[in-house]
ZATI-662739 format. One line per 5 residues: number of its first residue (from 0); for each residue x, y, z of N, C-alpha, C. Coordinates in Angstrom, 2 decimals. Layout:
REM residues N
NUM) X:Y:Z:X:Y:Z:X:Y:Z ~ ... $
//
This chain:
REM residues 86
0) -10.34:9.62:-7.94:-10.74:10.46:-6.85:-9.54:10.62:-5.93 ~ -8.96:11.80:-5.41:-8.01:12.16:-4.27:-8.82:12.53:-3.22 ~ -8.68:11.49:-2.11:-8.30:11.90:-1.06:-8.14:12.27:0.16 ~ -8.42:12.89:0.97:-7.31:13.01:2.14:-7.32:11.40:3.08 ~ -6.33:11.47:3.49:-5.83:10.57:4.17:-7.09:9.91:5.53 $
5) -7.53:10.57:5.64:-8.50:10.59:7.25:-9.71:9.75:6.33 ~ -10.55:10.47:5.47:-11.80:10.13:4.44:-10.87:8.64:3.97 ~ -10.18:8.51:3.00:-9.32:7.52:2.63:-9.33:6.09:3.37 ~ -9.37:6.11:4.90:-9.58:5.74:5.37:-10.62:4.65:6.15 ~ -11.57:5.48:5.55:-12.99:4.94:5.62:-13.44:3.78:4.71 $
10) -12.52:3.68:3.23:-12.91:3.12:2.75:-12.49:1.38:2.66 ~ -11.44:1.67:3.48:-10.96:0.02:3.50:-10.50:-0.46:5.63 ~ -10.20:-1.53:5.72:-10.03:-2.12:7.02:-8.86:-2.47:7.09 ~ -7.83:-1.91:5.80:-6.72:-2.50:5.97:-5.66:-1.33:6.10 ~ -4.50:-1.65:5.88:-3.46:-0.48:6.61:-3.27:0.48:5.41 $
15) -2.78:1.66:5.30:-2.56:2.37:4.41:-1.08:2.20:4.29 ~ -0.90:2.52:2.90:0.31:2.01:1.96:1.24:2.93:2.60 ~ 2.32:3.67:3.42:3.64:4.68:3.38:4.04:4.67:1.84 ~ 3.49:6.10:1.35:4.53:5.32:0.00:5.78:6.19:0.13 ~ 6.29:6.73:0.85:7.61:7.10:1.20:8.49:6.41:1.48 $
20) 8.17:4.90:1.96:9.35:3.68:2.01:9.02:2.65:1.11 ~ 7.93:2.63:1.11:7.47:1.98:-0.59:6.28:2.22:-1.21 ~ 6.57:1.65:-2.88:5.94:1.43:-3.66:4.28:0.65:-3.83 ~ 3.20:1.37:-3.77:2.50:0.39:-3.78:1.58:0.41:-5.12 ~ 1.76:1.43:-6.21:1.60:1.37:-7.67:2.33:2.34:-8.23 $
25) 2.90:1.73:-9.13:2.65:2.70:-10.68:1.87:2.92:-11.37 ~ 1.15:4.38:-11.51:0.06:5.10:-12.09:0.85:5.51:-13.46 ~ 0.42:5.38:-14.61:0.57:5.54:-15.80:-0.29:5.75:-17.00 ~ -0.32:6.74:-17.67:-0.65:8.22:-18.08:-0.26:8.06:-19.58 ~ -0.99:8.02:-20.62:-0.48:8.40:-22.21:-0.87:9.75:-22.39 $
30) 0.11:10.15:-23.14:0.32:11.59:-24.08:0.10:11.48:-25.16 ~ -0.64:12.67:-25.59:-0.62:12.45:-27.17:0.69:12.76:-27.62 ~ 1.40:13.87:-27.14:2.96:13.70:-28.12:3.83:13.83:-26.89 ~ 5.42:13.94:-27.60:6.51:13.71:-26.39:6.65:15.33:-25.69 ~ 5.73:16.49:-26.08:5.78:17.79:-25.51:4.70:17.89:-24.26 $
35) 3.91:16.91:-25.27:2.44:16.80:-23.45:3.40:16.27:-22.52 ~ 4.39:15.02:-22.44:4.90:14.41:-21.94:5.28:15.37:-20.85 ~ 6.36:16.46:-21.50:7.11:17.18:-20.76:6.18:18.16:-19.88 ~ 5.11:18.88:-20.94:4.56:19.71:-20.17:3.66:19.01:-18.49 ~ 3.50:17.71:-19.10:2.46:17.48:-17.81:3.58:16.85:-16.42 $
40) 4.28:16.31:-17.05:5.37:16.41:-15.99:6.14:17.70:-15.49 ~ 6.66:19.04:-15.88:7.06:19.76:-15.67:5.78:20.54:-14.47 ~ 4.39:20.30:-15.41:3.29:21.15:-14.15:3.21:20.38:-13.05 ~ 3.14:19.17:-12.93:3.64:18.43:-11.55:4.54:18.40:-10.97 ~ 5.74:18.77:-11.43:7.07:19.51:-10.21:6.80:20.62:-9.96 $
45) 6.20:21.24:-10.75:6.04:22.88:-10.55:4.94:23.28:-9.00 ~ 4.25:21.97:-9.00:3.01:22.42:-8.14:3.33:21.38:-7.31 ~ 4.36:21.21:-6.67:4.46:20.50:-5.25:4.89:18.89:-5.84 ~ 4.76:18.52:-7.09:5.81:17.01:-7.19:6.86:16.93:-7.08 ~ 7.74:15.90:-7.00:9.15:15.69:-6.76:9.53:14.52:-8.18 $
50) 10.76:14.75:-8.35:11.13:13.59:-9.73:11.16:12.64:-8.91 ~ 10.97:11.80:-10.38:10.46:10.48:-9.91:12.10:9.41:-10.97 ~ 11.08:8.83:-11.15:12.73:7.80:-12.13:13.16:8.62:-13.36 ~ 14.14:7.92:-13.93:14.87:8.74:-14.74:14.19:9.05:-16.42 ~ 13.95:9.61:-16.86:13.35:9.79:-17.97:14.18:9.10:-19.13 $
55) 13.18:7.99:-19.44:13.24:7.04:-20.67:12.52:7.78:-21.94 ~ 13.98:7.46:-23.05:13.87:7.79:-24.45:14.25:6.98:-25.36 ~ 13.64:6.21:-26.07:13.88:4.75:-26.90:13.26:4.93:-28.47 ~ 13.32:6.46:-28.66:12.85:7.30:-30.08:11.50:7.18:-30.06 ~ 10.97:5.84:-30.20:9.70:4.93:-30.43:8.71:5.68:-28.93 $
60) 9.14:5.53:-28.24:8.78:5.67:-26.70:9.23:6.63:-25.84 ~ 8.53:7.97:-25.36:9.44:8.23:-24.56:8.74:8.67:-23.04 ~ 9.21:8.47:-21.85:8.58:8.41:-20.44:9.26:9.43:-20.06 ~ 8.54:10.33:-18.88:8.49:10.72:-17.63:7.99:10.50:-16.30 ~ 8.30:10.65:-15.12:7.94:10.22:-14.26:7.99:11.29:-12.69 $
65) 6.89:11.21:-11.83:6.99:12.08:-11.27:6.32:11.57:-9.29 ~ 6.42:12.22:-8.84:6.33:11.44:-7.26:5.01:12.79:-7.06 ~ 4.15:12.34:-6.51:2.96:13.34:-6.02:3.02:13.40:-4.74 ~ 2.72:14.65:-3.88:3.13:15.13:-2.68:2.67:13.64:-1.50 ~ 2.03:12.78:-2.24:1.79:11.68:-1.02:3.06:10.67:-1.31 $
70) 3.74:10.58:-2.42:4.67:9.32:-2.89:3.95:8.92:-3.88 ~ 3.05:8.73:-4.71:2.90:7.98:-5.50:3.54:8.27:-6.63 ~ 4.15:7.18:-7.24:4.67:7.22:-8.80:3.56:7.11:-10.16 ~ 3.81:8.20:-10.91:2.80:8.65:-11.99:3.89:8.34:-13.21 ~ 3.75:7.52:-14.37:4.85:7.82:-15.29:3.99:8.25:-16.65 $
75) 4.50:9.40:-17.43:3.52:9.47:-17.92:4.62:9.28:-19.67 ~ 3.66:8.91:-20.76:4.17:7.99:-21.65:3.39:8.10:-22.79 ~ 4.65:8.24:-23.85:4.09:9.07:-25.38:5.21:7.80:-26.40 ~ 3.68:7.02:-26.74:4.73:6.05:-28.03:3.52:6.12:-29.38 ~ 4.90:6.32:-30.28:4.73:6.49:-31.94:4.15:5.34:-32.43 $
80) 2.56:5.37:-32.31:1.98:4.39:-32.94:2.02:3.56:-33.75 ~ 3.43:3.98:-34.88:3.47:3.32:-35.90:4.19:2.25:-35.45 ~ 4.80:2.57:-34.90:5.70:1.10:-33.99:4.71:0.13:-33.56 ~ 3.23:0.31:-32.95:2.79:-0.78:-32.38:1.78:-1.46:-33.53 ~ 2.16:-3.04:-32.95:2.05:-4.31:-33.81:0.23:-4.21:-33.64 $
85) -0.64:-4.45:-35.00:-2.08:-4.36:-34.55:-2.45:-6.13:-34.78 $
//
């Protein structure tokens, strides 16, 4: 659920996070392939996000990452199943 800051409010007694001077999660996101990756990161700069960390590529794995108009970090993340151990 998003949101606004005022409503947001209501729901806890404690201080709200600045996430403009820091971090208070990483939100993280699977893709089905490394093109969702791009596309869903590319529509979040496009519509008011800002980059976020540097985009990780490890063949197996590959990340994007993106800042949402409040600060929060979203990374979003497409790994080749065959790599993971069952």
């Amino acid at each position: 659920m998003l949101l606004a800051e005022p409503f947001f409010k209501t729901f806890t007694s404690k201080e709200i996070a600045d996430t403009m001077v820091s971090t208070e999660a990483l939100l993280g996101l699977s893709a089905e392939t490394r093109e969702a990756v791009d596309s869903i990161v590319d529509k979040a700069l496009a519509t008011g996000g800002s980059a976020g960390n540097a985009t990780q590529d490890h063949g197996f794995m590959y990340s994007r990452s993106f800042q949402d108009p409040d600060g929060h970090i979203w990374e979003i993340i497409w790994m080749d199943q065959s790599h993971v151990e069952s």
